[in-house]
GUSE-495287 format. One line per 4 residues: number of its first residue (from 1); their letters; for each residue x, y, z of C-alpha. Coordinates in nm, 4 decimals. Layout:
% residues N
NUM = A = X Y Z; ... $
***
This chain:
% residues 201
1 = XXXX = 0.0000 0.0000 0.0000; 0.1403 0.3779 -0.0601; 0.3358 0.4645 0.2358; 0.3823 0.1531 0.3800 $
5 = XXXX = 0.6424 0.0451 0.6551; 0.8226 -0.2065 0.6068; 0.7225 -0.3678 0.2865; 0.7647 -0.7355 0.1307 $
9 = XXXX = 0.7781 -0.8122 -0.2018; 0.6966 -1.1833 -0.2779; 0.8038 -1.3658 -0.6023; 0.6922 -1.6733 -0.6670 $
13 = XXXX = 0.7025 -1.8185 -1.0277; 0.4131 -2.1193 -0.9339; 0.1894 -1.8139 -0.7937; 0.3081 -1.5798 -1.0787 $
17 = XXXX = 0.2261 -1.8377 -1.3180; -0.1450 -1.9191 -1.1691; -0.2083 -1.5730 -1.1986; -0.1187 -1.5401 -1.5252 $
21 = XXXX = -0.3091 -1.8367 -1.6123; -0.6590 -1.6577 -1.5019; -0.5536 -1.3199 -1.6405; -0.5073 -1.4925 -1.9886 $
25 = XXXX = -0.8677 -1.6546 -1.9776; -0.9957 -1.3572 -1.8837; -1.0688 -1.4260 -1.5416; -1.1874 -1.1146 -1.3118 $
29 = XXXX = -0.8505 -1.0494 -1.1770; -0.9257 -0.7565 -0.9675; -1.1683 -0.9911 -0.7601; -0.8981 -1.2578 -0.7432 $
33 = XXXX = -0.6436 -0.9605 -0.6024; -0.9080 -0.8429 -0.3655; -0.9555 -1.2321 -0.2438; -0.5561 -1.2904 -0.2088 $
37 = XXXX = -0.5717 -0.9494 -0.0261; -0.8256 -1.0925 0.2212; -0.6245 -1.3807 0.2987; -0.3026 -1.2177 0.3631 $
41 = XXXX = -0.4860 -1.0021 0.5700; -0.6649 -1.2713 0.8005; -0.3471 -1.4171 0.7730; -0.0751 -1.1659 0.9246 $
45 = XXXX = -0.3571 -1.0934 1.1932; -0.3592 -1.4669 1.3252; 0.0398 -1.3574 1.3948; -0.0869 -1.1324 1.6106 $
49 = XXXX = -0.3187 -1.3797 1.7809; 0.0086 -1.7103 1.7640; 0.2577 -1.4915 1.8246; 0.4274 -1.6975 1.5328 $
53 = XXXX = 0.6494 -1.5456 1.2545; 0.5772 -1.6853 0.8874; 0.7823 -1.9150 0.9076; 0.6821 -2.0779 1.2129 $
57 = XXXX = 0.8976 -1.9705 1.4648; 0.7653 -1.8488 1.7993; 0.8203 -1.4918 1.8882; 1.0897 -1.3852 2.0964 $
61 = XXXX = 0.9050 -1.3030 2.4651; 0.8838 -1.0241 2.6634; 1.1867 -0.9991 2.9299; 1.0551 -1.0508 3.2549 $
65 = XXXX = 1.1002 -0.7100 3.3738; 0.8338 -0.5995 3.1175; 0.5968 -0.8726 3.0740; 0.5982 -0.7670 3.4861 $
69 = XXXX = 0.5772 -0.4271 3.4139; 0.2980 -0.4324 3.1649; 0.0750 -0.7197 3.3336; 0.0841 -0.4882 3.6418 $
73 = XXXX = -0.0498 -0.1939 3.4362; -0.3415 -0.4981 3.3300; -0.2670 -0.4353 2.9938; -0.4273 -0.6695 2.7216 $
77 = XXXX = -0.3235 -1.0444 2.7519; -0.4113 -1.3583 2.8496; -0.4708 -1.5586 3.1224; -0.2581 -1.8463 3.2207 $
81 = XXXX = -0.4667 -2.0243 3.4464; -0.4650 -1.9132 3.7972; -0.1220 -1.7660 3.7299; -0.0467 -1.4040 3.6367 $
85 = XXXX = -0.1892 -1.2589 3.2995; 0.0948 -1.2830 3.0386; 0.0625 -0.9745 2.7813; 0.0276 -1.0047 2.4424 $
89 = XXXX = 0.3583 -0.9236 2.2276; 0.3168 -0.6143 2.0075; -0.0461 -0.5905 2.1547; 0.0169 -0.3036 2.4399 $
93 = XXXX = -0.1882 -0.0357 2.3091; -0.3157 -0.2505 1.9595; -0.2275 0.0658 1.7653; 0.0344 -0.1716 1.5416 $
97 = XXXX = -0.2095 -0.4050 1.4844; -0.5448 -0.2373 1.4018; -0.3076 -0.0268 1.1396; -0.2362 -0.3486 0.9521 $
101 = XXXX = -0.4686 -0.3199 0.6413; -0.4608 -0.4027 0.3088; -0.5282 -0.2683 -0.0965; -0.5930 -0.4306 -0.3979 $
105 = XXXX = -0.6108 -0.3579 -0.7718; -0.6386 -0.5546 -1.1321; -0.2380 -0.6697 -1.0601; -0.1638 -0.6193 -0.7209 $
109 = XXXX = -0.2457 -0.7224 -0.3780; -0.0957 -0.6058 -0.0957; -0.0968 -0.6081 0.3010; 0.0893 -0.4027 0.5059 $
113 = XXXX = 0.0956 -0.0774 0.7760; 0.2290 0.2883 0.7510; 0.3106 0.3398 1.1100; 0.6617 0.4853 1.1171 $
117 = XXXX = 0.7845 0.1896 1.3869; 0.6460 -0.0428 1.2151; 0.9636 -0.1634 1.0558; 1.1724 -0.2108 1.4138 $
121 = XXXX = 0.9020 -0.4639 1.5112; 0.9274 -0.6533 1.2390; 1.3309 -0.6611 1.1371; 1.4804 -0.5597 1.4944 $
125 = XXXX = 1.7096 -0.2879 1.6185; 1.8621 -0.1103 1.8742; 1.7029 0.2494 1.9882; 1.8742 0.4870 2.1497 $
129 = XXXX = 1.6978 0.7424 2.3988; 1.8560 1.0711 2.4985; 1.8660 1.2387 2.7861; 1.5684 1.4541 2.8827 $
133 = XXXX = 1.4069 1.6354 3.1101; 1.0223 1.6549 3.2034; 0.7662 1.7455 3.4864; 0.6390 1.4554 3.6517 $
137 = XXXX = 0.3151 1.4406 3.9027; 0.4098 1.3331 4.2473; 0.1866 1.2728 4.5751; 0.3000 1.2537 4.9557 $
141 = XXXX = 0.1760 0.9126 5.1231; 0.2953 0.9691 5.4478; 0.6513 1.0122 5.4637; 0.7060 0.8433 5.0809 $
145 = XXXX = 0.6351 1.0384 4.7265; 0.4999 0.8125 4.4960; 0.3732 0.9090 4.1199; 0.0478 1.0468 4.0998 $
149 = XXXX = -0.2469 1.0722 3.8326; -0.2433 1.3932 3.6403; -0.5716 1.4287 3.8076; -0.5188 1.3231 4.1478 $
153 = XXXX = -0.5812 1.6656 4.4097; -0.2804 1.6815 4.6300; -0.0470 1.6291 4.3144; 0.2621 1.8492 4.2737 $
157 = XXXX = 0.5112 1.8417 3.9665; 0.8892 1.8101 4.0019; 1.1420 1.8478 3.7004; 1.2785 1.4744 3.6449 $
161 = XXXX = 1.5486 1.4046 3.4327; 1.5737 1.0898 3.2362; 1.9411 0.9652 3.1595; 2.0616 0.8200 2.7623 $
165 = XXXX = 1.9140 0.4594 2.7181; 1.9438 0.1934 2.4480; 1.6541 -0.0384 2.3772; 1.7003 -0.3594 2.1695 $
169 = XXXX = 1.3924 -0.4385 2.0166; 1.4026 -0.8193 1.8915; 1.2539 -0.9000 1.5201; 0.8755 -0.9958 1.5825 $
173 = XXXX = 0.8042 -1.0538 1.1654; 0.4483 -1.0229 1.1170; 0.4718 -0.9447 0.7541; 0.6033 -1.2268 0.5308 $
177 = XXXX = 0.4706 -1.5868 0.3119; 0.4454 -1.8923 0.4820; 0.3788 -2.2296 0.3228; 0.0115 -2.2123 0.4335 $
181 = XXXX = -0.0203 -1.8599 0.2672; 0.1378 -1.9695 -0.0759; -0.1265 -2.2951 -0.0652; -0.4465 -2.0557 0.0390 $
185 = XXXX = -0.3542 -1.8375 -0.2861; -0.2695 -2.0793 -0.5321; -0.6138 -2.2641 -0.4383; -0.7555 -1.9425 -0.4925 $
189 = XXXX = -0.6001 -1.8545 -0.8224; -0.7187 -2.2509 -0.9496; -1.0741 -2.1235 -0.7952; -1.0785 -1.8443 -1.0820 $
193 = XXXX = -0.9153 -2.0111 -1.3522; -1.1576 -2.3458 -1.3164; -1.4827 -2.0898 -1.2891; -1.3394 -1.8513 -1.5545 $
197 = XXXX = -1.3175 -2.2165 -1.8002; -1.6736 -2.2990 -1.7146; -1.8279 -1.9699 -1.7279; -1.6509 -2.0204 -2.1236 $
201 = X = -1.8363 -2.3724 -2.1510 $
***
């Protein structure tokens, strides 16, 4: 799609070929690219939902520091029985994964996000923070200041300042072709090409 981040191109002479095939017998192409578009679709959100990359390999969890962190904040996850909730991976505020969409036209279909971090989450990388300095809400509980809600009545603001930090961020892909996807299309391209032949009949 224009603008997206990262993007994957997939070549794949079979597909290419079955494609062709319903294009040449005059097949309604742009409703097989809007089908194949569907499909990728459904299929990079089920990563979301396995936590798997196309290939099959599990994503790398959270370090226990912030699957900690974030389950104590009762962020979206899931339960693991009568144990603590376990969050989902890339699902912390969902913004990542309700921006995955997808486009379609006569020759193309496509799947993928425009969110500007998009890429870091799916390849890796290191990111470096640098030091800053903000106003942070405090409260008194007896003798101890604790953070406080923006809202919260007795809260005061001191200047805080943060030191430089590097974050590795460990390849989650998302976006790819697994061996599944490449059998769900090519069924769909034999779909066309078998009813574009017997519309012909």
């Amino acid at each position: 799609m224009t603008g997206s981040n990262p993007f994957i191109t997939i070549e794949d002479w079979q597909i290419n070929e079955a494609l062709s095939r319903v294009a040449e017998a005059g097949g309604e192409t742009g409703a097989l690219m809007t089908e194949i578009q569907a499909a990728m679709l459904f299929s990079v959100q089920r990563r979301f939902e396995t936590e798997l990359a196309p290939d099959g390999t599990p994503w790398q969890r959270h370090a226990p520091r912030t699957a900690k962190a974030r389950a104590k904040r009762k962020t979206r996850g899931r339960s693991g029985g009568n144990g603590p909730i376990t969050p989902k991976l890339l699902r912390d505020t969902n913004r990542l994964y309700k921006s995955i969409s997808g486009e379609a036209t006569e020759t193309e279909a496509v799947v993928g996000t425009n969110l500007v971090y998009a890429g870091i989450h799916q390849q890796g990388g290191t990111v470096t923070q640098y030091p800053q300095s903000r106003k942070v809400k405090f409260r008194k509980v007896g003798t101890q200041t604790r953070f406080a809600k923006k809202d919260h009545k007795r809260a005061f603001e001191k200047p805080v300042t943060f030191g430089q930090r590097t974050i590795v961020i460990p390849a989650r892909p998302y976006l790819g072709f697994s061996v599944q996807d490449r059998a769900t299309i090519l069924a769909i391209a034999e779909g066309y090409f078998e009813k574009t032949l017997g519309a012909d009949v």
